[in-house]
N, C-alpha and C positions, 0 to 999 in steps of 0.2 A: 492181401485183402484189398477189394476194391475200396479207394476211398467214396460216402455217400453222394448220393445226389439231392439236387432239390429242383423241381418243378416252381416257377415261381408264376402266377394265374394274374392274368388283368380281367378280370369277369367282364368286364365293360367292350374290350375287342370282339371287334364283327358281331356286333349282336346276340354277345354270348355264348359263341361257337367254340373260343378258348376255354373257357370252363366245362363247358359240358363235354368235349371232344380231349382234347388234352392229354388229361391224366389219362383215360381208360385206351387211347393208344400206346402211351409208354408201355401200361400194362402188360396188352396184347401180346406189344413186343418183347415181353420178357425185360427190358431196364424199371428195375426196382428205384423210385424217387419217393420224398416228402413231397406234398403236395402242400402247397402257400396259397389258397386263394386270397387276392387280399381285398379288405373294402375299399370303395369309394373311396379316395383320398388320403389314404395310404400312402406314406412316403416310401417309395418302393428301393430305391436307393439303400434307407436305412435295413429295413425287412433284408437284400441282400445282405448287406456285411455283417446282420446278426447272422444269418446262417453262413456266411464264409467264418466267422468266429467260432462257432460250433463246429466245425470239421466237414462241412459239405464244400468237394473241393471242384463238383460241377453243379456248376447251376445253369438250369434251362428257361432262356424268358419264353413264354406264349402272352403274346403282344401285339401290338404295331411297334413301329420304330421311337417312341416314348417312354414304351415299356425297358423293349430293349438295351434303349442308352442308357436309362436309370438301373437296370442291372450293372449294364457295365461297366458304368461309373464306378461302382462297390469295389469293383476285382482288378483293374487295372498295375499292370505292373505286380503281379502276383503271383503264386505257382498254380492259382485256382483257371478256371476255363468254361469259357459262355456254350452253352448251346442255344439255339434259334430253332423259334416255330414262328414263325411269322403269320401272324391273326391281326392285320392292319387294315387301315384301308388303301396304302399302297406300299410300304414294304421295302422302302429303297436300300434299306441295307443286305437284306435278307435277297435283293435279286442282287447287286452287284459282288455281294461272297458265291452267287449261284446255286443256291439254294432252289429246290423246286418250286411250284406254289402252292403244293396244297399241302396240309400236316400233315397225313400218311407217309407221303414221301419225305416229306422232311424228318420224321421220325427214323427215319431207315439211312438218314443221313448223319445220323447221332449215333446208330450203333456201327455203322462201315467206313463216315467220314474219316477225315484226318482231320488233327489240332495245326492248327496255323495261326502264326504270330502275325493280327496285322496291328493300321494305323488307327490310332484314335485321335482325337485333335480338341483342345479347350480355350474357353475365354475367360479369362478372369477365374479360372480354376473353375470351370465350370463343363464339364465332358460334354463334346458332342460326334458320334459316329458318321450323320451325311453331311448336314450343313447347318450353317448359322445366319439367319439374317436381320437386316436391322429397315426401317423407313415401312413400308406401304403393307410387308409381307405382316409383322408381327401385329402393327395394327388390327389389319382383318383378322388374324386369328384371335384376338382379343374381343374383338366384337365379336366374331362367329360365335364365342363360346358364348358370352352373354344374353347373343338370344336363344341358344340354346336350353340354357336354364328358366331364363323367362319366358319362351314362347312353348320350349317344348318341341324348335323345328329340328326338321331329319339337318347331318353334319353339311348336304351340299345344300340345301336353298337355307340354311341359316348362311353358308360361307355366302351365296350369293349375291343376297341381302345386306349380308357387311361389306361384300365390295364397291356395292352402290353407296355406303352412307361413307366409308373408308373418301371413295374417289371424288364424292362433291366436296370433303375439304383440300383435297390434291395437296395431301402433306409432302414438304420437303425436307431434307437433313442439312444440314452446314458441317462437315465433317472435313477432317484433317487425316489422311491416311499415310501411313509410312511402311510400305511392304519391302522388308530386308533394307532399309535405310534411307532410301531415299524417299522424299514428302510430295505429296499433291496435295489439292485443295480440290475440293468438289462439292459443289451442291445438287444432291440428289433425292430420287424420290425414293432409291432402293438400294442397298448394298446385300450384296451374298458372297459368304465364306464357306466354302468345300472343302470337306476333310479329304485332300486328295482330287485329282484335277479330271474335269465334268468333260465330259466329249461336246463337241459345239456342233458339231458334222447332223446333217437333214434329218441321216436314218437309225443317228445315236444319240439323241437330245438326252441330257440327264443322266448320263450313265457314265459307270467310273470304268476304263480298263483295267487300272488296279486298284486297291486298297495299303499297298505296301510302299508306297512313292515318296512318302514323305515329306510332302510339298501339301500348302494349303493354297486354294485356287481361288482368286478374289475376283470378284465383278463387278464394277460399279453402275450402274445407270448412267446412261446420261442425261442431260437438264432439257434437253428439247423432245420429249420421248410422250406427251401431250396424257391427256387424261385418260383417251381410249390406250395409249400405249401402258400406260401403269394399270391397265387391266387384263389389258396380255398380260404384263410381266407376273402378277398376281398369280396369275394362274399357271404359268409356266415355273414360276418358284413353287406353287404346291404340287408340282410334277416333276421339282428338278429340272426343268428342264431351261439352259441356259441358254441365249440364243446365238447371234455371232455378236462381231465387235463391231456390228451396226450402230447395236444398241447400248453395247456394256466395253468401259476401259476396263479388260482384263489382264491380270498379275498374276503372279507365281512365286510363292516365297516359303519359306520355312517358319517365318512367323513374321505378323502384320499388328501395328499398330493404329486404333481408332481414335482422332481426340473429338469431342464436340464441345458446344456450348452449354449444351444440358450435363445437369450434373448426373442424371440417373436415364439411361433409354430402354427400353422395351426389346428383348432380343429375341429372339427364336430361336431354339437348339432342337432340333428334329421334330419341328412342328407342334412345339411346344415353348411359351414363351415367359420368360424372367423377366425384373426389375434393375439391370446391370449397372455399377456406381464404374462412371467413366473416368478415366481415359481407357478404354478397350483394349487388352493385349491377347491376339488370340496366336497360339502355337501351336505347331503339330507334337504328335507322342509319338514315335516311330515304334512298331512292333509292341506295341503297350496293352495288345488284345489279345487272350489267348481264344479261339473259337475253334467250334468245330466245322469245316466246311466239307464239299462234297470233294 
């Protein structure tokens, strides 16, 4: 007997297209699932591992990549197994597993895929699937969403608008990094951590070759990199996309340590951002994912 499935629904992805579209392609396709839509504000995390508790031993996020990780988070290191429908506004996990991009096809990737174990990577026990960052990037997303709720603006001219109020105070970090042992000192506007290491190359910006590497890929900014520069970076972190060692002292380690001054900083875990009590220790999970990919 097959074990159950669960469909788990962020109503709020692409404008609604995950809820409405979703379930009635599983249908179509003949996989039988519960369907979770959940509300607004729903700890989505929790919602899975009650139904990993109940006996559902595939769960399918329809999401962006927020949704997604807070699935993942549930089932890590489990016998249980993610499916992906990627309903984001860009989807970074769901292209670097190879996934199509529309749901139909992705659906057809859930009943012919294969399960493959990859990496997942955390800070402070806190899951994250592409990346993590800390300075200029969680700022704006912190703003974006505020005027979102008060202005009611669409996700890019709110983002746009927080980059402008973000950049005139041209925040910096004072941060202590320790990737696999040894210490730097940098004062930056930006740090980005990648679950597994980002292509730097023209025609590969932001893109993983694997997910199975094991390695988490560090980036720091550097201090001369000016006001217009922390507005590229802004936007190349909401694309993933890392640039060369122009710009960023880039490392390589199995797990890095953060210290700062502040006791508490603002982090972003796939474009979605926490309250984090520092010192920072972020690690990779090797093979800590069961999904299903093409």
């Amino acid at each position: 007997m097959t074990p159950p499935i669960a469909l788990i629904v962020n109503p709020l992805s692409r404008g609604g297209q995950a809820h409405e579209t979703a379930a009635p392609l599983l249908a179509e396709s003949g996989i039988e699932a519960k369907v979770a839509v959940l509300l607004p504000g729903s700890d989505i995390t929790e919602a899975a591992r009650s139904l990993l508790q109940n006996g559902y031993r595939t769960l399918i996020a329809a999401g962006g990549d927020g949704t997604i990780r807070a699935v993942a988070a549930a089932i890590l290191d489990t016998d249980a197994t993610l499916g992906v429908l990627p309903a984001g506004t860009l989807n970074h996990f769901a292209r670097d597993l190879g996934l199509p991009p529309d749901l139909a096809s992705c659906v057809k990737v859930l009943k012919t895929g294969a399960v493959r174990a990859v990496d997942a990577a955390e800070v402070n026990g806190h899951v994250f699937l592409n990346n993590s960052g800390l300075g200029v990037y969680p700022s704006m997303v912190t703003q974006r969403e505020k005027r979102r709720r008060r202005f009611g603006q669409s996700k890019w001219m709110a983002f746009f608008l927080a980059g402008v109020a973000t950049i005139r105070r041209f925040p910096f970090l004072d941060v202590r990094v320790v990737p696999g042992g040894q210490a730097f000192e940098f004062r930056t506007p930006f740090v980005f951590v990648g679950n597994n290491v980002y292509q730097t190359e023209r025609f590969n910006f932001g893109t993983r070759k694997s997910l199975t590497g094991g390695q988490l890929f560090l980036a720091v900014a550097q201090y001369r990199i000016g006001r217009l520069g922390l507005v590229r970076l802004a936007f190349r972190a909401l694309f993933g996309r890392i640039r060369t060692q122009r710009d960023f002292d880039i490392f390589e380690s199995k797990e890095v340590h953060i210290g700062s001054r502040h006791k508490r900083l603002p982090v972003s875990l796939d474009g979605e951002v926490m309250l984090i009590e520092t010192p920072l220790h972020y690690r990779t999970r090797p093979g800590a994912l069961r999904v299903i990919a093409p």
